[in-house]
DSSP file (Angstrom, degrees, kcal/mol; ACC not computed):
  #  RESIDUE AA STRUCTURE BP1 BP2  ACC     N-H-->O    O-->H-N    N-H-->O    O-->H-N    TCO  KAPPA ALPHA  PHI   PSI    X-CA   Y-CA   Z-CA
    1    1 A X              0   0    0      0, 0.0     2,-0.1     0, 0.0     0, 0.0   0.000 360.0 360.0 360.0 126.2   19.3   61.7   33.2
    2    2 A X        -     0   0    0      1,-0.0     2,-0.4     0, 0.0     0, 0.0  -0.504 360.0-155.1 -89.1-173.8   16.6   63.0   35.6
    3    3 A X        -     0   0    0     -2,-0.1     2,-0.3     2,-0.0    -1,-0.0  -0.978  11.4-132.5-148.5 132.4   17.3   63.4   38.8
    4    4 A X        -     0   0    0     -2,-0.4     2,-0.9     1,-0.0     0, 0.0  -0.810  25.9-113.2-100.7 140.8   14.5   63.3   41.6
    5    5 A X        -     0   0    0     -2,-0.3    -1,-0.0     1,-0.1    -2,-0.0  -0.657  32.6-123.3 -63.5  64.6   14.2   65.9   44.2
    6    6 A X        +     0   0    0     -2,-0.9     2,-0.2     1,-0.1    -1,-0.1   0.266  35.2 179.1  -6.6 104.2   15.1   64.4   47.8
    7    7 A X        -     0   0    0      1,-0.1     3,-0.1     0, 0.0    -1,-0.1  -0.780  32.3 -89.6-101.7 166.0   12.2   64.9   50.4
    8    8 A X        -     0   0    0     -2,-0.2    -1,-0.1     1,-0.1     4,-0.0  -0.108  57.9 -73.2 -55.2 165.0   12.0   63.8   54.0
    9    9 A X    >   -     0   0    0      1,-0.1     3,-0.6     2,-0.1    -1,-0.1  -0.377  36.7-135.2 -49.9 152.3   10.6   60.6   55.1
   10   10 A X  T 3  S+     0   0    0      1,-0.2     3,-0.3    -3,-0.1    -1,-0.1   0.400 102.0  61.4 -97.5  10.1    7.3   61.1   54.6
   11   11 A X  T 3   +     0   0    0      1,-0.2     4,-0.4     2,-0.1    -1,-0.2  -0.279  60.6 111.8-120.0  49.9    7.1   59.4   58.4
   12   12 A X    <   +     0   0    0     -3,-0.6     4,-0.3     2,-0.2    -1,-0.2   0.257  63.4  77.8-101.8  34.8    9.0   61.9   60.1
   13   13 A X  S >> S+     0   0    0     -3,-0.3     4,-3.6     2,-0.2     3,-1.1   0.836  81.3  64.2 -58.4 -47.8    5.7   62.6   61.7
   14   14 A X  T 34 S+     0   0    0      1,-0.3     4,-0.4     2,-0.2    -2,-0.2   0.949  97.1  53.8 -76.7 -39.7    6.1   60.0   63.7
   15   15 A X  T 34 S+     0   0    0     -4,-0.4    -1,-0.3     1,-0.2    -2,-0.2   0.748 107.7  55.4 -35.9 -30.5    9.1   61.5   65.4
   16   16 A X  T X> S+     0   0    0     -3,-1.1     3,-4.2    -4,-0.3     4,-0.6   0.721  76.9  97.0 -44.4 -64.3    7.2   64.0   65.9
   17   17 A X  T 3< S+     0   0    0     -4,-3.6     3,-0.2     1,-0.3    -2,-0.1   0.655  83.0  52.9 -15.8 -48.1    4.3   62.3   67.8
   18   18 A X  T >4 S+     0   0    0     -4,-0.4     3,-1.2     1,-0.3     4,-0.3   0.828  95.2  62.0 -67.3 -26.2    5.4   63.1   71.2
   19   19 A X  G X4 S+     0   0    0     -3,-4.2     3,-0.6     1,-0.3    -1,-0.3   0.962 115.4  37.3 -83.6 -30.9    5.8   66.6   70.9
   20   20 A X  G 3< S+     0   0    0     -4,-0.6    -1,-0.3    -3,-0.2     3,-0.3   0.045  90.3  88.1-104.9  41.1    1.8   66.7   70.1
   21   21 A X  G X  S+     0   0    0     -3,-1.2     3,-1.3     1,-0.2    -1,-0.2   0.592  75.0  64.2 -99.8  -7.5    0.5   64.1   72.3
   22   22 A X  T <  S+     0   0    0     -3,-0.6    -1,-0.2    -4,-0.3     4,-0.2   0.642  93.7  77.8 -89.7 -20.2    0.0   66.5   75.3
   23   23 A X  T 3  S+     0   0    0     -3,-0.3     2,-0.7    -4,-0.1    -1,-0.2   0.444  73.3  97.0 -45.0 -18.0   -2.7   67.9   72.4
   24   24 A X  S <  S-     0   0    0     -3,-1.3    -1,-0.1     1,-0.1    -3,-0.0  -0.811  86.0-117.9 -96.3 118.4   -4.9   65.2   73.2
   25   25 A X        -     0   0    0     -2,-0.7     2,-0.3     1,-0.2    -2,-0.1  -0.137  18.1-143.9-113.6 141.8   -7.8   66.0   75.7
   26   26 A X        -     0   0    0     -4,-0.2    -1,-0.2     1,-0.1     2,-0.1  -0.484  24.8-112.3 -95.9 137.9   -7.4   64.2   78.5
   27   27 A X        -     0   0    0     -2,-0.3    -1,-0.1     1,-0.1     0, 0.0  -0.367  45.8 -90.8 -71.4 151.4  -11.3   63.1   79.9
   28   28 A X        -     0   0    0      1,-0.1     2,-0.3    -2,-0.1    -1,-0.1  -0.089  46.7-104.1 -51.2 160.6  -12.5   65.0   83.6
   29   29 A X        -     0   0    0      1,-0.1     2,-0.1     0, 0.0    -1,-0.1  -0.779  47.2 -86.4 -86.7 140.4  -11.6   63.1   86.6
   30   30 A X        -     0   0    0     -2,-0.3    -1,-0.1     1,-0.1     2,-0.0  -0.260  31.4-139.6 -76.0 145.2  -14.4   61.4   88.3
   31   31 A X        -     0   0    0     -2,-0.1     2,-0.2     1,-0.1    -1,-0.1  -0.462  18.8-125.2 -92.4 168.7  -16.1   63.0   90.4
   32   32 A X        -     0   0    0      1,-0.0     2,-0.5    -2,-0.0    -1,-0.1  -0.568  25.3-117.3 -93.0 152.9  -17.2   61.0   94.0
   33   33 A X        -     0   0    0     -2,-0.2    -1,-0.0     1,-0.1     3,-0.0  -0.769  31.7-125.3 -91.8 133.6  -20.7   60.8   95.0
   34   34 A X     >  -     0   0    0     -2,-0.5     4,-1.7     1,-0.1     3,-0.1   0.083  23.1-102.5 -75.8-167.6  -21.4   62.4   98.3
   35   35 A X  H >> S+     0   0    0      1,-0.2     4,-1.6     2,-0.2     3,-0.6   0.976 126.8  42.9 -85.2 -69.1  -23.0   60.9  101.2
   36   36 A X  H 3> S+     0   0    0      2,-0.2     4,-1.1     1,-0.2    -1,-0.2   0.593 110.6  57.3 -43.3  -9.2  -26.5   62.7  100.5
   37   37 A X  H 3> S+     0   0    0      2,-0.2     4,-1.2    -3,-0.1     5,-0.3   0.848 116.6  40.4 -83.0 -57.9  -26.0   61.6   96.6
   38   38 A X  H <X S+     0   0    0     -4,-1.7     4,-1.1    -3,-0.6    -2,-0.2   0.785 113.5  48.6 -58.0 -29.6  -25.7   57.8   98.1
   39   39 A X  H  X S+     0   0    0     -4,-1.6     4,-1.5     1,-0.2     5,-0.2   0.967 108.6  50.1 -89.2 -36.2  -28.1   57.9  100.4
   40   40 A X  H  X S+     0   0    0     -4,-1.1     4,-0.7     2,-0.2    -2,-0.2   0.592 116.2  48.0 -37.5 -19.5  -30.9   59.5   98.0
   41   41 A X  H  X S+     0   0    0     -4,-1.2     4,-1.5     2,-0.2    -1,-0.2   0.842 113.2  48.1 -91.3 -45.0  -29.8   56.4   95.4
   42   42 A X  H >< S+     0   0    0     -4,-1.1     3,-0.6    -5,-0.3    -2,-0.2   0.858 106.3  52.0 -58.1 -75.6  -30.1   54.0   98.2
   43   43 A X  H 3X S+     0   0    0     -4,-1.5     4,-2.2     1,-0.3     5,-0.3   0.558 112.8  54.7-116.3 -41.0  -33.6   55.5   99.4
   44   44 A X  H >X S+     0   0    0     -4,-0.7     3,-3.4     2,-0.3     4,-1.2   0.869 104.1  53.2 -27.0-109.6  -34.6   54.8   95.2
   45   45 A X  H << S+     0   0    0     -4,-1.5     4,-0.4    -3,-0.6    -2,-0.2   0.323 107.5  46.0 -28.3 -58.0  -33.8   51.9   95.4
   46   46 A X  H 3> S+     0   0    0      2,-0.2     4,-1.6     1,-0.2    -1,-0.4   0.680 110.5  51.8 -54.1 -34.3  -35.9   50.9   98.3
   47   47 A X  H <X S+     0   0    0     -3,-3.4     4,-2.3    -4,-2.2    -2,-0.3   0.936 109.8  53.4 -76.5 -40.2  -38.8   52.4   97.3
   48   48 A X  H  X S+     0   0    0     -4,-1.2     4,-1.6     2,-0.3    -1,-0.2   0.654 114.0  39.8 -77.7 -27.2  -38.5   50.7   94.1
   49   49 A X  H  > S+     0   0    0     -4,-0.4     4,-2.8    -5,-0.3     5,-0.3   0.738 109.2  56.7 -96.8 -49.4  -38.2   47.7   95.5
   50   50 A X  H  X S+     0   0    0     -4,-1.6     4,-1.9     2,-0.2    -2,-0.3   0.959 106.3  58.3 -48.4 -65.1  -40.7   48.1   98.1
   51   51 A X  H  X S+     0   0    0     -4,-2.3     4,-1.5     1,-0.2    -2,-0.2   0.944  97.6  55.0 -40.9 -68.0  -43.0   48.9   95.3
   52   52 A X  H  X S+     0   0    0     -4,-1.6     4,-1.0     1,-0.2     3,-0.5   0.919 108.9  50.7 -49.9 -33.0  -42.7   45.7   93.4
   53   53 A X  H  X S+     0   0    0     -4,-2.8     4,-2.3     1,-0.3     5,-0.4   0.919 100.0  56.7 -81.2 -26.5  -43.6   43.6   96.4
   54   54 A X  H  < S+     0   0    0     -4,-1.9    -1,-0.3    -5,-0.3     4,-0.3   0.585 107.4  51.5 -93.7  14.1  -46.4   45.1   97.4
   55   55 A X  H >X S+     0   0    0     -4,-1.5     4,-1.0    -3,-0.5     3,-0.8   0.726 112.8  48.7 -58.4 -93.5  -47.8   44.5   93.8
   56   56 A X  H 3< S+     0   0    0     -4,-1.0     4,-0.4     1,-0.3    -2,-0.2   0.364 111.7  40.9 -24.6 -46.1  -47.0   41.3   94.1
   57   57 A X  T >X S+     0   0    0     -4,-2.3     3,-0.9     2,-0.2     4,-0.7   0.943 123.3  43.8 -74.2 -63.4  -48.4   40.6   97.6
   58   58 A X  H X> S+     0   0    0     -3,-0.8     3,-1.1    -5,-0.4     4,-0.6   0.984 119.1  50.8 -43.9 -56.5  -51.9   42.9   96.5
   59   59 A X  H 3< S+     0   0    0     -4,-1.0    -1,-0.2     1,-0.3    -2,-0.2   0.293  90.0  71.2 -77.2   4.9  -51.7   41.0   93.1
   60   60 A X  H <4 S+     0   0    0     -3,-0.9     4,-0.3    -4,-0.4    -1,-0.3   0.265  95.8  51.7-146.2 -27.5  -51.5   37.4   94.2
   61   61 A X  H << S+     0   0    0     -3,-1.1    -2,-0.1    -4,-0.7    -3,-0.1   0.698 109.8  61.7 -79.6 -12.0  -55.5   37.0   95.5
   62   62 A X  S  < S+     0   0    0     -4,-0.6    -2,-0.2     1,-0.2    -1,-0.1   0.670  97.8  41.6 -53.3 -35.8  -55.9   38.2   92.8
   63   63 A X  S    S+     0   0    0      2,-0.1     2,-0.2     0, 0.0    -1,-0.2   0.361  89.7 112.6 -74.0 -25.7  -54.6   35.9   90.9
   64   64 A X        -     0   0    0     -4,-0.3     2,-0.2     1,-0.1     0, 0.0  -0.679  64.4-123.9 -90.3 132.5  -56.1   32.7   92.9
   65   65 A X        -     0   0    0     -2,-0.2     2,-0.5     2,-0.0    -1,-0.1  -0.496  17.9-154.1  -9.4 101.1  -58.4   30.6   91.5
   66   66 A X        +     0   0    0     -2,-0.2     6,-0.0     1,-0.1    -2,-0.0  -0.940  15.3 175.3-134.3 102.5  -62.0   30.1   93.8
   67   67 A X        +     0   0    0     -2,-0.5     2,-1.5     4,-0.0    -1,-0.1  -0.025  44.7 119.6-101.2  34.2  -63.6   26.6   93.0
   68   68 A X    >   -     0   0    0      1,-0.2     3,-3.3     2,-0.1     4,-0.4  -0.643  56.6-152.2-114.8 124.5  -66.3   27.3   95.8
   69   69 A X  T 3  S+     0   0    0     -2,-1.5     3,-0.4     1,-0.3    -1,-0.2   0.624  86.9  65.9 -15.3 -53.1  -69.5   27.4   95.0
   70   70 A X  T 3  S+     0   0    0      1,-0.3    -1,-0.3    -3,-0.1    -2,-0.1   0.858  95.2  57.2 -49.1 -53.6  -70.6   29.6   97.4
   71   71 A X  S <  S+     0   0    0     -3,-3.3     2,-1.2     1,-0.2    -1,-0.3   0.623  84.9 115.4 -91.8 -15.0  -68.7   32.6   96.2
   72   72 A X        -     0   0    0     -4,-0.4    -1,-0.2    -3,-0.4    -3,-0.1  -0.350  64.8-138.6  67.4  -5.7  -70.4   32.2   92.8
   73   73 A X        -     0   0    0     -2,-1.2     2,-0.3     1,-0.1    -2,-0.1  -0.003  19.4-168.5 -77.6 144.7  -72.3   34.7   92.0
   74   74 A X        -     0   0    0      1,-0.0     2,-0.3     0, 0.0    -1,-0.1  -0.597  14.8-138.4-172.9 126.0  -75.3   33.4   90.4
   75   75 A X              0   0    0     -2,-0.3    -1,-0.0     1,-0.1     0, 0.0  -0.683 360.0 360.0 -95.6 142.5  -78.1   36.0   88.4
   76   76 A X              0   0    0     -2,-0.3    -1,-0.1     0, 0.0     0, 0.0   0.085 360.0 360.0-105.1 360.0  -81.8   35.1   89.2
C-alpha cells in the first residue's frame, strides 16, 4: 500500500496574511495647497476666463453680417 506524505494546507498562507500586510506600501498623505498655491490657481483661472470673453466680445463684429450698401466696397 502506498502511503502519501502529509503536507500542510496548502492555504496556511492565509493565516499568515496579517503578519505581512503591514508589507504593503501605504500611498503619501495629501499634501494641502497653500494660500499662495490657491491664489496662483484662482488668478489662472481668471485670466483664462478673462481671455475667452474678450475673444468673444472682439470676435462677434466680426462675425456680423453688413447688408448696407454703402460699406461695399466697389472696384472701379
Amino acid at each position: 500500500m502506498l502511503r502519501r506524505r502529509r503536507e500542510p494546507v496548502p492555504f496556511a498562507f492565509v493565516a499568515e496574511a496579517d503578519r505581512f500586510r503591514s508589507d504593503v506600501p501605504v500611498p503619501p498623505p495629501v499634501k494641502r495647497a497653500g494660500i499662495g498655491e490657491i491664489a496662483g490657481r484662482a488668478l489662472v483661472g481668471v485670466l483664462i476666463v478673462a481671455g475667452l470673453v474678450g475673444a468673444v466680445v472682439f470676435g462677434i463684429p466680426a462675425m456680423q453680417l453688413t447688408d448696407d450698401p454703402g460699406s461695399a466696397q466697389h472696384t472701379p
